[in-house]
C-alpha positions in Angstrom: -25.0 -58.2 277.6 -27.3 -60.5 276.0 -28.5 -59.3 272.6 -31.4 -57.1 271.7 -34.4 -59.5 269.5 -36.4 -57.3 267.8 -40.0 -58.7 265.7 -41.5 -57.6 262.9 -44.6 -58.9 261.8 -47.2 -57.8 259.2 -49.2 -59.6 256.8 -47.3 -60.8 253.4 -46.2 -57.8 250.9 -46.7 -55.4 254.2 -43.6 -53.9 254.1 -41.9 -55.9 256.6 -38.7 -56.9 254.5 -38.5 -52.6 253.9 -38.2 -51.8 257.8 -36.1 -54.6 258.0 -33.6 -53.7 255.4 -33.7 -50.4 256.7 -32.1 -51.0 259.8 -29.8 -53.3 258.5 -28.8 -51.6 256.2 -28.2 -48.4 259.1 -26.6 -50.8 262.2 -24.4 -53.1 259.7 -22.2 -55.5 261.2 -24.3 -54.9 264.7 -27.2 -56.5 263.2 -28.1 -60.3 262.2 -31.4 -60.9 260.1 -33.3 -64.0 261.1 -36.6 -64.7 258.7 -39.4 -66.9 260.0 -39.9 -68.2 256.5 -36.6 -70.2 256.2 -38.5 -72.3 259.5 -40.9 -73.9 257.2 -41.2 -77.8 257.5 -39.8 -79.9 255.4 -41.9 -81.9 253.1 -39.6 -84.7 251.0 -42.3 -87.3 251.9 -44.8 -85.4 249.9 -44.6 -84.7 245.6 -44.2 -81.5 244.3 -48.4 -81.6 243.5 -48.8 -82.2 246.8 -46.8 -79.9 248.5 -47.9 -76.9 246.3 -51.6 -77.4 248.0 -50.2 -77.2 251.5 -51.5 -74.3 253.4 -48.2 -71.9 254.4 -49.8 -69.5 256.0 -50.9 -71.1 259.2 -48.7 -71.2 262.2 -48.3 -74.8 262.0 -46.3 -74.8 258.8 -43.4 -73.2 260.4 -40.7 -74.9 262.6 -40.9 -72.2 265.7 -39.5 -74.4 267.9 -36.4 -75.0 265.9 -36.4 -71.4 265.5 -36.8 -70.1 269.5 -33.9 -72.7 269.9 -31.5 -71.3 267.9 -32.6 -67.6 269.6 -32.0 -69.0 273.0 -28.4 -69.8 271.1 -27.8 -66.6 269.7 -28.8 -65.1 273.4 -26.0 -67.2 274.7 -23.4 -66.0 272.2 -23.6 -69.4 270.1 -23.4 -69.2 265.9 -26.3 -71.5 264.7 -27.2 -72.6 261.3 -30.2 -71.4 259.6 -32.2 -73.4 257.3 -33.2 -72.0 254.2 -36.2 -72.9 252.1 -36.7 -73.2 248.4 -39.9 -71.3 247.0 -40.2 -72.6 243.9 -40.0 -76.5 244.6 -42.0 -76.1 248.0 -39.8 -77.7 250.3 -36.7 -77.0 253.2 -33.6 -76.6 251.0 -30.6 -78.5 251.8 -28.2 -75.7 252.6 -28.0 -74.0 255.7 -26.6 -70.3 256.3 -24.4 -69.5 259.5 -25.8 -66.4 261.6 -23.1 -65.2 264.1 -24.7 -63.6 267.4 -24.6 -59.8 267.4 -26.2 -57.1 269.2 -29.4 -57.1 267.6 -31.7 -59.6 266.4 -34.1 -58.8 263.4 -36.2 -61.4 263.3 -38.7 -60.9 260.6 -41.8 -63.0 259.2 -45.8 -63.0 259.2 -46.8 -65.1 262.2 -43.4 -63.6 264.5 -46.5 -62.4 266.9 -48.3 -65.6 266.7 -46.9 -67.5 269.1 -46.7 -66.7 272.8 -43.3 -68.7 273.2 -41.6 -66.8 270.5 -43.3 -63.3 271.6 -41.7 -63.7 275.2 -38.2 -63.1 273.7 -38.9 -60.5 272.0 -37.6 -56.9 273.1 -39.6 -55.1 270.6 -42.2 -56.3 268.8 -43.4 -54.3 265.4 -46.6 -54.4 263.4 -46.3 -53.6 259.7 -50.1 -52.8 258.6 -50.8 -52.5 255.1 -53.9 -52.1 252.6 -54.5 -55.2 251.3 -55.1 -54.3 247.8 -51.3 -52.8 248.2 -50.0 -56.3 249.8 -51.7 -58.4 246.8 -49.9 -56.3 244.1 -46.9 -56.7 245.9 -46.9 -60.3 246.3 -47.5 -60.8 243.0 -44.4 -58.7 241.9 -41.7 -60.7 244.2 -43.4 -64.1 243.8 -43.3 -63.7 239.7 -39.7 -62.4 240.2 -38.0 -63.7 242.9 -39.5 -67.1 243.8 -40.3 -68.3 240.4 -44.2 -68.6 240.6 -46.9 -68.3 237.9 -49.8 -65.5 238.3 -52.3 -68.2 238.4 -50.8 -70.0 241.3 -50.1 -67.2 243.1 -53.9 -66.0 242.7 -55.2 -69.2 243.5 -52.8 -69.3 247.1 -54.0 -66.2 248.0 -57.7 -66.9 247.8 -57.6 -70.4 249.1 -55.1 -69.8 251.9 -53.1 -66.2 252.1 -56.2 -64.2 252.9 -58.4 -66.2 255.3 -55.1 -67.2 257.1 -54.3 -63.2 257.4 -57.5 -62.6 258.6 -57.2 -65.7 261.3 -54.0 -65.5 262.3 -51.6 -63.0 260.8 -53.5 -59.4 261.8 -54.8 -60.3 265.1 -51.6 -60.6 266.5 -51.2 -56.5 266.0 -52.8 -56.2 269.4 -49.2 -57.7 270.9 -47.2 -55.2 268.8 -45.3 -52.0 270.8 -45.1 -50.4 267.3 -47.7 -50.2 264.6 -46.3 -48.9 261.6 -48.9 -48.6 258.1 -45.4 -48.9 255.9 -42.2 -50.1 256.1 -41.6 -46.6 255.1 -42.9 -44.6 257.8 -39.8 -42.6 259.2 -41.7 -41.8 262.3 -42.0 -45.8 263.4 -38.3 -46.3 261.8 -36.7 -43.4 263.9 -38.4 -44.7 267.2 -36.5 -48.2 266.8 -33.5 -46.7 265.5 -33.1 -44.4 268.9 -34.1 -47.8 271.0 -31.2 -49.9 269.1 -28.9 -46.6 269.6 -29.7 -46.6 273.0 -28.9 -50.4 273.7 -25.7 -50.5 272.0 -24.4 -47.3 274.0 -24.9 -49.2 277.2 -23.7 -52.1 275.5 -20.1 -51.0 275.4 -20.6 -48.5 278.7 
């Protein structure tokens, strides 16, 4: 049985990586996390000036079409290898991380809805809204922590690009979502998906 590719999209600091870890955390070894953000071009002929100024939130900034082709792999039963990106130099990392094929597919990121190639192999598509006051304040937190960023570049990236991109790109795509969750919280949304995955896994070994 080929696997089951769930999306979840939201704007940035939405709650995504929450409902995410959620059911990972629940389905274990039946799950394999894919994130849209390890897509991201790669920009060695560009300084590090440079390629902080680079918009990252428009569609175009990602790789999707690296990233459909390695789903069509995993829907074959094929192991691909993931890039991964580095945050805090701007730029695809050198290292790759193997993702074995499993039952479900988590595939995680802002612009997962965006495109209509990607959306077509999607078996459930999921909408994290969020206030954006509460997705500002949240950014902040995990970019200062976790990606190595100063306050001041994060602010100015949000204004310049973040926000009118989100606005553009990023919450229109809600219309394509099956699920519309306001947290990555929300036990109601979370218990809906869970009973889907539940389901396909008892057929699976039926």
């Amino acid at each position: 049985m080929k696997p089951m590719i769930i999306g979840i999209a939201g704007g940035s600091g939405s709650g995504k990586s929450t409902f995410t870890n959620r059911l990972r955390d629940r389905f274990k070894d039946q799950v394999s996390v894919i994130y849209h953000d390890n897509y991201y071009r790669a920009h060695d002929d560009l300084p590090f000036e440079e390629r902080k100024k680079l918009n990252y939130d428009h569609p175009a900034s990602l790789e999707t079409e690296l990233l459909v082709e390695h789903l069509k792999q995993l829907k074959e039963g094929k192991a691909i290898e993931c890039p991964t990106y580095n945050y805090a130099l701007h730029n695809r990392a050198p290292e790759t991380i193997v993702i074995e094929p499993r039952p479900v597919i988590l595939l995680e990121g802002i612009l997962v809805l965006c495109e209509q190639q990607l959306r077509n192999m999607l078996d459930i598509k999921i909408y994290v809204d969020a206030d954006a006051d509460e997705r500002i304040l949240r950014r902040i937190v995990r970019d200062t922590k976790e990606r190595g960023r100063d306050l001041e570049n994060i602010i100015d990236q949000y204004l310049a690009t973040v926000k009118p991109m989100h606005n553009i790109h990023v919450e229109p795509t809600k219309i394509y979502a099956d699920i519309i969750t306001n947290s990555g919280m929300n036990d109601v949304a979370y218990d809906l998906v869970s009973s889907k995955i539940e389901a396909f896994l008892a057929a699976a070994e039926s």
